[in-house]
C-alpha positions as CSV (number, residue, x, y, z in Angstrom):
1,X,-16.1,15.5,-70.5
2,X,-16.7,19.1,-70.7
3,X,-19.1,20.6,-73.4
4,X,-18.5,24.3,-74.8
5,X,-21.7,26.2,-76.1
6,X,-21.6,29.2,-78.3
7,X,-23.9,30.6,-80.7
8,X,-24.0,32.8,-83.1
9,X,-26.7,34.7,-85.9
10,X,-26.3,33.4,-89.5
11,X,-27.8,34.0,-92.6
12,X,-30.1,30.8,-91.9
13,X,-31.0,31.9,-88.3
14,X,-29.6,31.0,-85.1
15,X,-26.7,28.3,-85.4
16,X,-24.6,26.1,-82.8
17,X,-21.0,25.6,-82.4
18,X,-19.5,23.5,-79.7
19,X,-16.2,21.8,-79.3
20,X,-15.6,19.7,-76.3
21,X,-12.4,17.9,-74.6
22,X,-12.5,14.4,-73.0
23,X,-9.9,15.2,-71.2
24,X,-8.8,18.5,-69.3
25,X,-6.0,17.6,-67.4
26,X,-2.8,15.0,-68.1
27,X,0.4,13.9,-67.0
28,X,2.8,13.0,-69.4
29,X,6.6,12.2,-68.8
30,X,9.5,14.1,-70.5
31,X,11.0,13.0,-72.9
32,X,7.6,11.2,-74.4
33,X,5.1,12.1,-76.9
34,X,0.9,12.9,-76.3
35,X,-2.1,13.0,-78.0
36,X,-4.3,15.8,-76.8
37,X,-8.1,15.5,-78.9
38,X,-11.2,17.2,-78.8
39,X,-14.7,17.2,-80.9
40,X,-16.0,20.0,-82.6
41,X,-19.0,20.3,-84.8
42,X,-21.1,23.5,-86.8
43,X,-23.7,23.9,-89.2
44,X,-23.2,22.0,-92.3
45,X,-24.0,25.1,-94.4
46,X,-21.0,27.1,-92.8
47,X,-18.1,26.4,-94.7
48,X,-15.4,25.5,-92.5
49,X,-12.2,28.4,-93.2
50,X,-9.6,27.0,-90.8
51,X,-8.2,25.0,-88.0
52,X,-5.9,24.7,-85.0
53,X,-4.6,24.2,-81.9
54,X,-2.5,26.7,-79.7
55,X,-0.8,27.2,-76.5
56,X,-2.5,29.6,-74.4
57,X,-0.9,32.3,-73.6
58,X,-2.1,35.2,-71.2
59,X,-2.8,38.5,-73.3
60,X,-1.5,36.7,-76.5
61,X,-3.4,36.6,-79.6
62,X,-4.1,32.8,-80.6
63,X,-1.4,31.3,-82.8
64,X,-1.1,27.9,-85.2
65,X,1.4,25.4,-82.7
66,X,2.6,24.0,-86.0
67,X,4.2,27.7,-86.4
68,X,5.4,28.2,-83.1
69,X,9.1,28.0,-83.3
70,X,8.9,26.4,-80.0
71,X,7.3,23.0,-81.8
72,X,8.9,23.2,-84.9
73,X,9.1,19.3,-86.2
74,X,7.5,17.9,-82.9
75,X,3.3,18.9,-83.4
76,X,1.4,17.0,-85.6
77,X,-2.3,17.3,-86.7
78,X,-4.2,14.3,-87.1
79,X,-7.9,13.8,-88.0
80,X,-9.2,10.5,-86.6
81,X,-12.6,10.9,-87.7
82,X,-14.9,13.5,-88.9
83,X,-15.2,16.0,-86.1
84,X,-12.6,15.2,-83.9
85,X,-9.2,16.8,-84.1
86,X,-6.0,15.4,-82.4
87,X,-2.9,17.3,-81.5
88,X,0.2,14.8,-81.2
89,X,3.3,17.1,-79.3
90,X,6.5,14.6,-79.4
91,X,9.9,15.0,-77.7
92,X,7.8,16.2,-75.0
93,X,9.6,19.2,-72.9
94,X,9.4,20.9,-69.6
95,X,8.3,24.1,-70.8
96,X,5.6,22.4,-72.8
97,X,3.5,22.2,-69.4
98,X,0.2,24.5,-70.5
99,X,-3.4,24.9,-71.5
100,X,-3.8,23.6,-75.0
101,X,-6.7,25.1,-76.7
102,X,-8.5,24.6,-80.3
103,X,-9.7,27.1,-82.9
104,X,-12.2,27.4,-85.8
105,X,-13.5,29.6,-87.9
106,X,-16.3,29.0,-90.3
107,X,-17.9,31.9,-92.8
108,X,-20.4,33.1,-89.8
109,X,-18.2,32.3,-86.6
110,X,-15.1,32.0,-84.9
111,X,-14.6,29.9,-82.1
112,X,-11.6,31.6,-80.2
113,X,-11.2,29.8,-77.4
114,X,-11.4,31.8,-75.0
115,X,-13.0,28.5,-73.0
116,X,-10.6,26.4,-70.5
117,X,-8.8,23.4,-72.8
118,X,-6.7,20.7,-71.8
119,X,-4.2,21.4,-69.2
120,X,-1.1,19.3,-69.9
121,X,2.1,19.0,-67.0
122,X,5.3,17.6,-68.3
123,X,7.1,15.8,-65.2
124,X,10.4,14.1,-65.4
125,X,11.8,10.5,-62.7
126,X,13.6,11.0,-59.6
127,X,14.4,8.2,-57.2
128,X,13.7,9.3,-53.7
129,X,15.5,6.8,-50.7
130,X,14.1,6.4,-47.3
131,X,14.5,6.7,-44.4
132,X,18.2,7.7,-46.1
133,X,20.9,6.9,-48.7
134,X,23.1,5.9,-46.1
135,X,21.7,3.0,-44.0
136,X,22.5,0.0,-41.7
137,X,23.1,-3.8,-43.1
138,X,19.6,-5.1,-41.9
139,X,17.4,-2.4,-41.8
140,X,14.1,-2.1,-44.4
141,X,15.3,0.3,-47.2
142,X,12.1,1.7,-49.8
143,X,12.9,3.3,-53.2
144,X,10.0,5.3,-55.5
145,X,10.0,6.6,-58.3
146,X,8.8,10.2,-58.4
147,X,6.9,12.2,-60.3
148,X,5.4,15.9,-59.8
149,X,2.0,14.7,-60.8
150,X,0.1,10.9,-61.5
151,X,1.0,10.0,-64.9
152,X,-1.8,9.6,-67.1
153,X,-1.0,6.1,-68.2
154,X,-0.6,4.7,-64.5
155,X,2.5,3.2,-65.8
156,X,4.4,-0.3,-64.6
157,X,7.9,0.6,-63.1
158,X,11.2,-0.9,-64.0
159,X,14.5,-0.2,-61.8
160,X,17.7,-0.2,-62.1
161,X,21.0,-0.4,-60.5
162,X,24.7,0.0,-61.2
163,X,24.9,1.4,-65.1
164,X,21.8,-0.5,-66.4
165,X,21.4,-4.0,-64.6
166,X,17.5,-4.6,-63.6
167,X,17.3,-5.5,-60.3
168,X,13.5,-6.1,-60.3
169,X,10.9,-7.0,-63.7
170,X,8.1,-4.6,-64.6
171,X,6.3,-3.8,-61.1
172,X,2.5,-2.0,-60.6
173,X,3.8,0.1,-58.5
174,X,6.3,3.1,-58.0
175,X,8.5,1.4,-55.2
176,X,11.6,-1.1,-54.8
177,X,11.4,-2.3,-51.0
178,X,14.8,-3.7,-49.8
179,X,14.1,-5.6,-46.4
180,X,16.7,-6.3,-45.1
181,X,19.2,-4.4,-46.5
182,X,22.8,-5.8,-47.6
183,X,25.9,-5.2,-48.9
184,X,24.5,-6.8,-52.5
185,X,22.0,-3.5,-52.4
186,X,24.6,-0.8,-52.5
187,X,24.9,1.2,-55.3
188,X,23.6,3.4,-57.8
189,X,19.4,3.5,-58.6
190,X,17.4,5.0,-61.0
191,X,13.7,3.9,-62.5
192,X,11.9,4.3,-65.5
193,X,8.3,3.2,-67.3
194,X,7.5,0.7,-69.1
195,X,7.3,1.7,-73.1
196,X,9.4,4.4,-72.1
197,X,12.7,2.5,-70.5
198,X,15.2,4.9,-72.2
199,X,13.7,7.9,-70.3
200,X,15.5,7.0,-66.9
201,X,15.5,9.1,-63.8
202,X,19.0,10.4,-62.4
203,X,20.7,7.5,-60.5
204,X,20.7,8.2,-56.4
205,X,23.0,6.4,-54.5
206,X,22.2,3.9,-51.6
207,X,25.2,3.3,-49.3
208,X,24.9,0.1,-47.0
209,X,27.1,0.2,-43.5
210,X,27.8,-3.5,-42.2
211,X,29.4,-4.2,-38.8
212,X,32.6,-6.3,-38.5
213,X,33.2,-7.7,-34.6
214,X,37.5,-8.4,-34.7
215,X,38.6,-9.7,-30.8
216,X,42.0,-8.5,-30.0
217,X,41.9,-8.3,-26.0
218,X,38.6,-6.7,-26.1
219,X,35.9,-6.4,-28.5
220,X,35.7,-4.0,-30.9
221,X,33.1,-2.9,-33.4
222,X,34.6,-1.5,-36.6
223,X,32.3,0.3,-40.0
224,X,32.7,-1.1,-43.2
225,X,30.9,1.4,-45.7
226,X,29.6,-0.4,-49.3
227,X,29.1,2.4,-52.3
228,X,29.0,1.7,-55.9
């Protein structure tokens, strides 16, 4: 948890203001929605004028999100309890990756943020194949799911393949091993979270190679490729 200090000369002497966030850094995928909170408290005898949260932006006077034409209909202000101020941000986008920071102002102080907030990166699924897309019938074959940072949820995985079919329940983890590989494994992948199965990666394609021996007057080895 990090804890903000700042004070400030009032009418009844020397007064505190502090506003901390339990959390400075998340991981949330595209597509879904987050809560980002922090507390804040002040004297009781300063009346409290306003309050917000706003994107930081470098050399940027502080603005209300729920005015920013970039969140219009998708940021939401909720008060949980007194003190402690939520920001909800649905339809979550990539260029919604940034430092989220909250502002007050009371009759003797304004708190303008000019203190580090949460951080939050917006990361979309991609289904990476090794060792390759193409393989060999009978070789070990993994699949993950990718994201550009560890979502914040640590998330059960559910894949795909071929336009929807599951090929495996909700798993802890991020991979799909196929060992050994066969013709039934070809096709089209993609993977996707649990509470958030509509939010599927891109499908990558696994081709599977099986050998066919046919005996003329010699022996010959002949390719058959499998696809989608």
């Amino acid at each position: 948890m990090a804890l903000f200090l700042k004070y400030s000369s009032g009418i009844q002497g020397n007064s505190c203001n502090r506003v901390s966030y339990p959390t400075r850094n998340m991981c949330v995928l595209q597509g879904s929605s987050v809560n980002i909170s922090c507390t804040y408290s002040h004297p009781q005898y300063a009346p409290l004028y306003y309050k917000y949260w706003f994107k930081w932006r470098a050399d940027q006077e502080p603005s209300d999100l729920q005015s920013d034409s970039e969140y219009e209909g998708r940021a939401e202000y909720h008060v949980e309890e007194t003190g402690r101020f939520t920001l909800r941000i649905t339809d979550l986008r990539d260029t919604d990756s940034a430092e989220y920071c909250f502002k007050f102002k009371t009759r003797y102080h304004e708190w303008k943020g000019s203190l580090h907030g949460t951080t939050l990166t917006v990361t979309g699924l991609r289904v990476e194949v090794t060792p390759v897309a193409t393989v060999t019938e009978g070789q070990r074959v993994t699949l993950t799911c990718i994201t550009s940072c560890p979502l914040a949820d640590k998330p059960s995985y559910i894949w795909y393949q071929n336009n929807g079919s599951v090929t495996e329940s909700e798993n802890p983890e991020n991979q799909l091993v196929l060992d050994p590989v066969g013709p039934q494994h070809a096709g089209n992948y993609s993977c996707s979270v649990r509470n958030y199965p509509h939010l599927r990666s891109p499908e990558e394609t696994l081709t599977v190679q099986c050998t066919m021996s046919i005996l003329h007057h010699t022996s010959s080895i002949n390719w058959i490729e499998y696809k989608a």
